[in-house]
C-alpha positions as CSV (number, residue, x, y, z in Angstrom):
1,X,-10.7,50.7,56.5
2,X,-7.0,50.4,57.1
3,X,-7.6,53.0,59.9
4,X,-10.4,51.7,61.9
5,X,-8.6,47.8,61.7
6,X,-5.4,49.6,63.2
7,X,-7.6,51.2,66.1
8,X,-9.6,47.9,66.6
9,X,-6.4,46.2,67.4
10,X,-5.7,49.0,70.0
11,X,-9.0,48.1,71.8
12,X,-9.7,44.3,71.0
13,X,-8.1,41.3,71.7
14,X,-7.8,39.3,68.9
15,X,-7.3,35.7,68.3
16,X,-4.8,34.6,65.4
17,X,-7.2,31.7,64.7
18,X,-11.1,31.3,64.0
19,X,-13.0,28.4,64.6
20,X,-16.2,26.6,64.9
21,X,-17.4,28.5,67.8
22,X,-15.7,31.7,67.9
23,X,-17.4,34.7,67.5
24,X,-16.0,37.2,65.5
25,X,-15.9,41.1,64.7
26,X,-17.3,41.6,61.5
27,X,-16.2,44.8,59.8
28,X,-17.9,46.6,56.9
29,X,-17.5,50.0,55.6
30,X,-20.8,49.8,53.0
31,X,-23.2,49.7,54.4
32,X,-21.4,50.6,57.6
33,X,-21.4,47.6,59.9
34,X,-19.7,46.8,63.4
35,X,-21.2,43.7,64.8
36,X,-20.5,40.4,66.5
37,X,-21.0,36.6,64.7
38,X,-20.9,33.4,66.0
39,X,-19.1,30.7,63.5
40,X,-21.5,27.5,63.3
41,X,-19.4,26.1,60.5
42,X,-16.3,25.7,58.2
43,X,-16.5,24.1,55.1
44,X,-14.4,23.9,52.1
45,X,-15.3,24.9,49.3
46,X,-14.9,21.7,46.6
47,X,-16.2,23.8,43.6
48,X,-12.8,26.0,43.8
49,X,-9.2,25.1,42.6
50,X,-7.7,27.4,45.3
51,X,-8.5,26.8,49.3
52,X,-11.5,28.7,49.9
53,X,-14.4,28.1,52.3
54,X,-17.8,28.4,53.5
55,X,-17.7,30.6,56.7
56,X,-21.6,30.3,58.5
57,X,-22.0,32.4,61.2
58,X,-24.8,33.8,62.8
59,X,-25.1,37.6,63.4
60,X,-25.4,38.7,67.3
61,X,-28.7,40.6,66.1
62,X,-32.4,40.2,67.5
63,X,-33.6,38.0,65.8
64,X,-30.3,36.2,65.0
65,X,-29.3,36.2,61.4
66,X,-27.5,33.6,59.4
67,X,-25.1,33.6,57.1
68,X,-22.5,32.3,54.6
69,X,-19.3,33.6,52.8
70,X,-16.8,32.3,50.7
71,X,-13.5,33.5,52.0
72,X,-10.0,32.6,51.8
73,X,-8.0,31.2,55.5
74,X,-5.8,35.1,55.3
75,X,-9.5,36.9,55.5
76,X,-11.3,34.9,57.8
77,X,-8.7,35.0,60.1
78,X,-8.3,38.7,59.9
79,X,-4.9,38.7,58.5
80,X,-6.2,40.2,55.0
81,X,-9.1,43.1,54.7
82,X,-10.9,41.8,51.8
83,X,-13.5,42.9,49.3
84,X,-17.2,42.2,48.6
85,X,-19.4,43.8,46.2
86,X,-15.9,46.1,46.0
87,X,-16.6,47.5,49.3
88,X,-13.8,47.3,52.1
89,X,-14.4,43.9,55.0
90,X,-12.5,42.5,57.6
91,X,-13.2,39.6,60.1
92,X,-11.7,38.3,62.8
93,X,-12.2,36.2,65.9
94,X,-12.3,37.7,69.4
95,X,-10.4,36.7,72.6
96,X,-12.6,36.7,75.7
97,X,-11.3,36.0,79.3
98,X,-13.5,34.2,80.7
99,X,-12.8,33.2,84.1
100,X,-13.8,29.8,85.3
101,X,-16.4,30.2,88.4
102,X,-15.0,28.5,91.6
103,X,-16.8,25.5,92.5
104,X,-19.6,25.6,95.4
105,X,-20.4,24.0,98.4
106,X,-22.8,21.5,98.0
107,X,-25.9,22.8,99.7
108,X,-26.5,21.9,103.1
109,X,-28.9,19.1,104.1
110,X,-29.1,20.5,107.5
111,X,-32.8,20.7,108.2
112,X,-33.1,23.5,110.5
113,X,-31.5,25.7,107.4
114,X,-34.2,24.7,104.9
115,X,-37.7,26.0,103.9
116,X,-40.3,25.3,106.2
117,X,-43.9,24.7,105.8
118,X,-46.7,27.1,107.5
119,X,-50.1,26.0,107.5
């Protein structure tokens, strides 16, 4: 898992936070799992001593799947691969560049430039 994490970050950009919002790369070795969430929510967890919380996310798949883990802040924010079930996980959110689209022209009220109508 170590391995495939290391060549991620060669070909992803990462953020260093997650957030309501963010989708993320989850990671599973068993069974073998590459795909995109969207976090809906971030809740702590009152029922532990220790900080953990209830990451809901909603998997990128047709139809869209939801769901919940318990993680600690260091896994959710992909600076710890974790276990579940003992079998190897890591998450973390994805940086996208997405460029802002340059505002239009209002459209024209110039008649001649508008739809006509043929009888």
């Amino acid at each position: 898992m170590e391995k495939l994490v290391a060549e991620l970050k060669e070909h992803v950009q990462f953020k260093d936070t997650t957030e309501v919002g963010d989708l993320v790369l989850l990671v599973a070795k068993e069974p073998q799992m590459l795909v995109y969430a969207l976090v809906t929510g971030i809740e702590r967890d009152p029922s532990r001593k220790n900080e953990w919380w209830h990451v809901n996310m909603q998997v990128l798949s047709v139809p869209p799947q939801p769901l919940t883990w318990t993680l600690r802040m260091e896994q959710f924010t992909g600076r710890e691969i974790f276990t579940m079930g003992g079998e190897a996980r890591f998450v973390k959110a994805v940086h996208f560049d997405v460029a802002r689209a340059e505002p239009t022209a209002p459209p024209s009220t110039d008649k001649k430039r508008g739809l006509r109508l043929v009888k």
